[in-house]
ZADONU-501330 format. One record per residue (C-alpha): residue number from 0; residue in one letter; y, x, z. Coordinates in steps of 0.001 Angstrom, whole numbers, plus 500000, padded with zeros to 6 digits. Layout:
   seq   type    north     east       up
   NUM      a        Y        X        Z
...
END
This chain:
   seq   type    north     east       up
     0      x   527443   943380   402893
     1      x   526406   940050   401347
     2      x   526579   940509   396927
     3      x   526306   936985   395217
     4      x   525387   936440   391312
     5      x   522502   938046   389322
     6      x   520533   941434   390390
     7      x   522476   943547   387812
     8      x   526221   941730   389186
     9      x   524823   942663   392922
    10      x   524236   945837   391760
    11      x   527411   947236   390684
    12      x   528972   945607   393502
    13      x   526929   947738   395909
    14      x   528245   950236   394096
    15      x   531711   949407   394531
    16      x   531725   948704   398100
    17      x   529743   951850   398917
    18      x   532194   953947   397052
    19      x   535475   952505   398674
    20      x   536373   950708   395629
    21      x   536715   946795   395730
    22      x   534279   945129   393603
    23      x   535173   944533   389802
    24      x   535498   940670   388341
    25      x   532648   939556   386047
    26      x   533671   937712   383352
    27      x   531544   936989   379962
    28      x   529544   939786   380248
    29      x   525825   941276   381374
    30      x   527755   943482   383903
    31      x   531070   944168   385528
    32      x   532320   947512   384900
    33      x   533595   949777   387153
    34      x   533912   953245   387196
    35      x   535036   955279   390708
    36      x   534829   959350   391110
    37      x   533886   961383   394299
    38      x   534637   964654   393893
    39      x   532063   966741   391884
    40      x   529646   963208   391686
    41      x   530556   960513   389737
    42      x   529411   956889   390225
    43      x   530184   954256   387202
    44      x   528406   951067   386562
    45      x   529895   950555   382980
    46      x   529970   947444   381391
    47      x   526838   946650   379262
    48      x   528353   943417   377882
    49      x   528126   944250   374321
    50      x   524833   945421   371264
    51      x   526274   946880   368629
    52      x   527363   943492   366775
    53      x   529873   942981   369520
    54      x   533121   941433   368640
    55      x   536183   942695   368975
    56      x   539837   941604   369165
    57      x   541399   941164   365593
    58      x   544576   943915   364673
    59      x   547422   942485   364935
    60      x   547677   942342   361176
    61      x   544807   939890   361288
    62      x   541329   940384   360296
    63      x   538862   942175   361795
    64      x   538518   945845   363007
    65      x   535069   947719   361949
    66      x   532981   949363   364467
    67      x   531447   952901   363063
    68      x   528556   953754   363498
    69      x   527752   957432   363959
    70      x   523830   958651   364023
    71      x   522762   960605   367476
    72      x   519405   962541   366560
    73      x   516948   962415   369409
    74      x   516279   966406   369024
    75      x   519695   967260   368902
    76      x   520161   965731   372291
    77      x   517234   967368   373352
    78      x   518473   970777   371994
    79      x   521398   970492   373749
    80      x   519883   968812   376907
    81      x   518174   971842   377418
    82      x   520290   974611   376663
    83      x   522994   973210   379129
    84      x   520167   973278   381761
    85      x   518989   976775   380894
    86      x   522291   978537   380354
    87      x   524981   976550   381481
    88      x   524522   973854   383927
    89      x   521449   974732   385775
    90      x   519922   977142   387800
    91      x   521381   980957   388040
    92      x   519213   983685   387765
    93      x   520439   986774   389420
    94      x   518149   989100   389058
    95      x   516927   990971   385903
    96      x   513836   991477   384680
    97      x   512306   994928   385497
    98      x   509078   994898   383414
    99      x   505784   992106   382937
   100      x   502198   992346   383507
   101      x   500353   990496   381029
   102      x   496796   989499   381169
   103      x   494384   986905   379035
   104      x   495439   984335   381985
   105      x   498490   985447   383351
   106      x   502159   986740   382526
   107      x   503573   988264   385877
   108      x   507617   988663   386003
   109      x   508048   991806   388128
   110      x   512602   991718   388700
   111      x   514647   994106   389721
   112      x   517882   994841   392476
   113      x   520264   991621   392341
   114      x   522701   991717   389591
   115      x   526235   992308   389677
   116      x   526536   989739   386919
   117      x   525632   986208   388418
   118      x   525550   984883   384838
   119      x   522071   986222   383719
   120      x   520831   984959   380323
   121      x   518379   985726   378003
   122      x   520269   987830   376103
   123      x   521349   990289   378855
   124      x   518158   989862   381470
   125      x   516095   991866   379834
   126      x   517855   995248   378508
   127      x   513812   996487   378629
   128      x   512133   994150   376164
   129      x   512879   993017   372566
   130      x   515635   989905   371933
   131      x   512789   987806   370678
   132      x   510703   988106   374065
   133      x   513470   988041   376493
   134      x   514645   985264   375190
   135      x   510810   983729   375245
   136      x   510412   984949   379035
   137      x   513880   983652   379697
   138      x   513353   979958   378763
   139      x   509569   979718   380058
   140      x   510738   981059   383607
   141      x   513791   978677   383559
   142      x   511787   975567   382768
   143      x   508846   976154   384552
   144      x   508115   973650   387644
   145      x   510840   971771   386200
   146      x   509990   969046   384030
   147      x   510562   966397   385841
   148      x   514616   967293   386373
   149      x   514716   967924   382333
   150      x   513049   964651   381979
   151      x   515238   962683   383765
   152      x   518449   964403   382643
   153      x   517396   963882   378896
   154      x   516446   959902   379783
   155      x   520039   960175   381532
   156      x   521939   961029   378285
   157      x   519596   958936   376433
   158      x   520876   955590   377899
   159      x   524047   956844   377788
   160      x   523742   956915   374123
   161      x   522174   953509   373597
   162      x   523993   951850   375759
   163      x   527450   952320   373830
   164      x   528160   950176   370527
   165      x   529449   953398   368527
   166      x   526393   955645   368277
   167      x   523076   954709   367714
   168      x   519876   956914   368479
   169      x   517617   958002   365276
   170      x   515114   960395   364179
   171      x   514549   961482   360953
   172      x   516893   959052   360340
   173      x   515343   956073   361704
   174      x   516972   954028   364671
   175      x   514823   954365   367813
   176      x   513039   951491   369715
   177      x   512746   953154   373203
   178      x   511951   956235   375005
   179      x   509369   956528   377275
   180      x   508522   958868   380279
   181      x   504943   960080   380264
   182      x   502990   961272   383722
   183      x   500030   962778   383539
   184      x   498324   966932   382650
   185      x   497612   969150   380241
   186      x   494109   970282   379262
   187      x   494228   973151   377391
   188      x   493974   977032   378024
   189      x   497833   979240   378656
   190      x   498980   982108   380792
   191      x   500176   981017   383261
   192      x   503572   982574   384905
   193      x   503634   984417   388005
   194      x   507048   985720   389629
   195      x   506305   988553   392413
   196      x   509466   988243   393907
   197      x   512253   985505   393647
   198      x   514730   985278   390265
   199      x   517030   982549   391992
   200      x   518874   982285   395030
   201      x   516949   979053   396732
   202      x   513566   978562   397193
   203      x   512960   975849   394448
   204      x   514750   978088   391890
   205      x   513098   980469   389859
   206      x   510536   981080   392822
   207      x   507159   982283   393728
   208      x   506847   978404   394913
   209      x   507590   977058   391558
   210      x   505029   977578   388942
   211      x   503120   976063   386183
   212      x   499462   976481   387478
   213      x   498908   972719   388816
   214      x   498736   971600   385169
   215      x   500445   968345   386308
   216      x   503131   967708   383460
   217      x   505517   965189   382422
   218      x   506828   964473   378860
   219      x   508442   962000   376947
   220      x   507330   959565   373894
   221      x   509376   957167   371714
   222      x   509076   954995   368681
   223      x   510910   954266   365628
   224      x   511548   950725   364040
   225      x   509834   952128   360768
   226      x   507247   955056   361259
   227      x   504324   953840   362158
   228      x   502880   955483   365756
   229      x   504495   957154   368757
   230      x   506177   960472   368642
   231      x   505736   962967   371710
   232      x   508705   964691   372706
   233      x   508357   967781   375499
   234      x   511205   969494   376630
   235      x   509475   971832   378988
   236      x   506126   972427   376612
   237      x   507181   976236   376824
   238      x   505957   976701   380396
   239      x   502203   976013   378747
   240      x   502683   977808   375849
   241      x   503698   974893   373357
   242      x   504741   975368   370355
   243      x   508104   975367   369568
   244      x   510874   978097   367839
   245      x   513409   979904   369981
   246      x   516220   978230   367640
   247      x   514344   974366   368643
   248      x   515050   976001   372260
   249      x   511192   975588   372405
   250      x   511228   971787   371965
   251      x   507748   970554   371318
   252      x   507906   967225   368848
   253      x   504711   965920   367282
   254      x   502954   962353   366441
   255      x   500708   961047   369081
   256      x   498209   961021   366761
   257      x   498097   964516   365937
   258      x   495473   966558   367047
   259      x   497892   969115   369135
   260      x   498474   965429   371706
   261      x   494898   966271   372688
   262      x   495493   968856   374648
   263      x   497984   965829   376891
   264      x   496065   963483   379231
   265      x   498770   960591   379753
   266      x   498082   959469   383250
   267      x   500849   956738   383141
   268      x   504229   955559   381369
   269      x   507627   954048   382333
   270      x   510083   952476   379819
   271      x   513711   954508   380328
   272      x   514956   951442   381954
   273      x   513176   952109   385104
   274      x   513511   955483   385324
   275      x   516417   955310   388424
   276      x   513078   954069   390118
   277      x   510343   956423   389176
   278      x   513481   959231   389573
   279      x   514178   958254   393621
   280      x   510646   958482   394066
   281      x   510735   961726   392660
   282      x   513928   963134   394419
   283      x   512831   961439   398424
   284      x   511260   964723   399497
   285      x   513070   967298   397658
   286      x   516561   966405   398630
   287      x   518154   969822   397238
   288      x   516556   969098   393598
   289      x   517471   965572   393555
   290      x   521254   966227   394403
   291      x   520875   968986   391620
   292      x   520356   966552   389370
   293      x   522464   963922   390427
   294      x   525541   966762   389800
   295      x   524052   968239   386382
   296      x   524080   964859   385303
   297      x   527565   963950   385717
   298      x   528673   966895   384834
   299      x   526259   966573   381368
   300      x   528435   963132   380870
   301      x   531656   964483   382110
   302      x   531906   966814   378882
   303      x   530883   964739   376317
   304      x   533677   962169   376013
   305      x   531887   959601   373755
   306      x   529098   958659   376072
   307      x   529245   956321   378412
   308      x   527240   956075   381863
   309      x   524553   953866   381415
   310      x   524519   951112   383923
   311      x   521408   951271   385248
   312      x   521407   954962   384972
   313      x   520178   957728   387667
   314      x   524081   958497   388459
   315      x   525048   955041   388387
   316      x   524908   954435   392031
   317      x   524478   958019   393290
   318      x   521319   956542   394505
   319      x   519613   959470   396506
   320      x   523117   960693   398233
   321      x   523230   957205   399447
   322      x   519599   956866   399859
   323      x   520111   957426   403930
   324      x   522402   954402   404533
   325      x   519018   952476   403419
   326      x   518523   951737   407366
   327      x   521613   951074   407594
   328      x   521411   947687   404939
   329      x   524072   949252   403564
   330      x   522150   950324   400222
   331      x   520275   947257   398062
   332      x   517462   948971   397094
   333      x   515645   945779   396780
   334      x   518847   945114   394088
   335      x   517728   948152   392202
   336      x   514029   947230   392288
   337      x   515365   943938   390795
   338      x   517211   945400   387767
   339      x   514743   947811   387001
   340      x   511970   945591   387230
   341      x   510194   948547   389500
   342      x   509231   948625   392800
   343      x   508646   952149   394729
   344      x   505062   950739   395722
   345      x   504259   950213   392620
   346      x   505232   953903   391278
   347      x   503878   955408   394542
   348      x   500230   953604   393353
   349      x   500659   954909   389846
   350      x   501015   958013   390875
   351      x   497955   958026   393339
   352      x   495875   956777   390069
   353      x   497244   959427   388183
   354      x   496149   962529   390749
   355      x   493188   960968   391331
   356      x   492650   961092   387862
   357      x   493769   964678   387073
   358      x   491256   966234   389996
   359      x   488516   964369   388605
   360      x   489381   965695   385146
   361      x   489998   969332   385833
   362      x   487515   969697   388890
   363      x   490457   970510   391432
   364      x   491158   969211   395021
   365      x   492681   965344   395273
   366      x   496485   966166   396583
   367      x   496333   963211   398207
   368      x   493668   964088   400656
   369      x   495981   966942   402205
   370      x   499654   965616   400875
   371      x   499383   961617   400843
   372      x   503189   961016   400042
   373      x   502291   962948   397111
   374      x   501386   962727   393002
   375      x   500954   963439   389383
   376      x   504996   964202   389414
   377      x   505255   965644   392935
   378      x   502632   968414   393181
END
């Protein structure tokens, strides 16, 4: 397949031609838009033509026809990213919780028999222990091992956001600049979780092989057009004992230059615009968790009617279900290199900086000496 025009014009036309649908006409625009479904994922390139000055057709009683504006707080979102991934749209667990060992290092989930109810949460896991503590348990097992897929879900619906002309990203009322997705560790002392059986029903779900003891983290940071500084944003803080309230869903906010950011070591950054990049990357060797996200995603977008796809977004071409065509020369990846202005050398040698970095920090074994296709994110 031969695409002609600009990176971002090949790259919905990949889309389109991969998907069975012919390839939309680009007129005065960034991008053409096209949006195709299949089945239970979605693929849509939308059209990116327009900031939030954009001009629109007059009524037909002449004049012109305001655009409102409507505020989208950046911890709302999160709030909502990840209760959907804890009790809704992510992974099940089926199995209650029998009783915990807890030590000055260590919190050890003992379950018990397989549910009849397949809809566990944390107000019915844990008939044994207080609300408060279930509930505590509840979301620190769920996110543990999986802040990467948070990560890139939130980044998903973040784009989504800013890349429409009727709602406009803030926090504390103040429109955002960008968000940014942080590799790198944590330094300080938690209790670590411990499951001595499985919660889930596959291996890379609430398992004995998922756990928070690497100390290899990843977070988010963004900045406003009028604070002054960076603000650090973790979703999955809970699984090292960050602060946070249950009714925050354990979000973990703070300035970067408070003193609670010292206990991050930022190994890297990527702007959210490159994150379909750094995300295939992630999702190459752990095909079941990339598809995961790939469907929680859509389905994220699929419910909330006033977002749109983002363009470049993780989604947009269903990258890693097509990844295998790539021998093929079916797939552009080269296009999508292009657009995001990433290449998958370049994140592969970020993220050998970054675990050289951590072992040398924390006194631990190089992963790259035993797992060379591994990182900061993949360990």
């Amino acid at each position: 397949m031969q695409c002609f025009g600009s990176p971002s014009q090949r790259l919905v036309a990949c889309a389109s031609t991969l998907n069975g649908v012919r390839p939309p006409k680009f007129g005065n625009c960034h991008f053409g838009g096209i949006c195709g479904q299949a089945r239970d994922v979605f693929i849509c390139s939308a059209v990116a033509c327009a900031a939030r000055g954009r001009r629109r057709s007059p009524p037909k009683g002449g004049g012109t026809q305001p655009v409102r504006i409507k505020d989208v707080d950046v911890l709302d979102l999160a709030q909502d990213t990840v209760l959907r991934f804890v009790e809704r749209d992510g992974y099940p667990v089926i199995r209650e919780l029998k009783f915990v060992e807890q030590s000055e290092d260590e919190e050890l989930l003992v379950p018990g028999p397989p549910h009849r109810n397949l809809k566990l949460g944390p107000h019915n896991w844990a008939p044994r222990h207080s609300p408060d503590e279930a509930h505590r348990l509840f979301y620190k097992l769920a996110l543990g091992g999986h802040c990467s897929e948070v990560s890139y879900l939130y980044l998903e619906l973040f784009n989504a956001v800013k890349s429409g002309v009727r709602h406009r990203l803030v926090f504390r009322g103040q429109k955002i600049q960008d968000m940014k997705l942080c590799v790198g560790f944590v330094t300080h002392k938690y209790r670590k979780l411990t499951l001595a059986e499985d919660f889930g029903r596959n291996y890379w779900q609430h398992s004995r092989e998922v756990h928070c003891g690497a100390r290899n983290h990843v977070w988010l940071e963004f900045s406003t057009f009028c604070e002054n500084g960076d603000f650090v944003l973790d979703l999955t803080g809970i699984q090292f004992d960050m602060t946070g309230s249950k009714d925050m869903k354990y979000i973990h906010v703070c300035q970067a230059s408070d003193p609670k950011y010292k206990n991050y070591q930022k190994c890297y950054d990527i702007s959210s615009k490159r994150m379909p990049v750094h995300f295939l990357h992630w999702a190459m060797p752990r095909g079941m968790s990339g598809n995961s996200v790939l469907r929680m995603a859509a389905r994220f977008l699929e419910r909330t009617s006033w977002m749109r796809p983002d363009p470049g977004g993780i989604i947009a071409l269903r990258v890693y279900l097509m990844f295998t065509r790539v021998s093929t020369g079916v797939f552009d990846l080269p296009t999508i290199e292009a657009v995001c202005d990433l290449s998958m050398e370049e994140v592969r040698l970020k993220e050998v900086f970054a675990a050289r970095e951590m072992a040398s920090r924390l006194g631990v074994a190089n992963p790259y000496d035993s797992q060379p296709n591994d990182g900061c994110t993949l360990m």
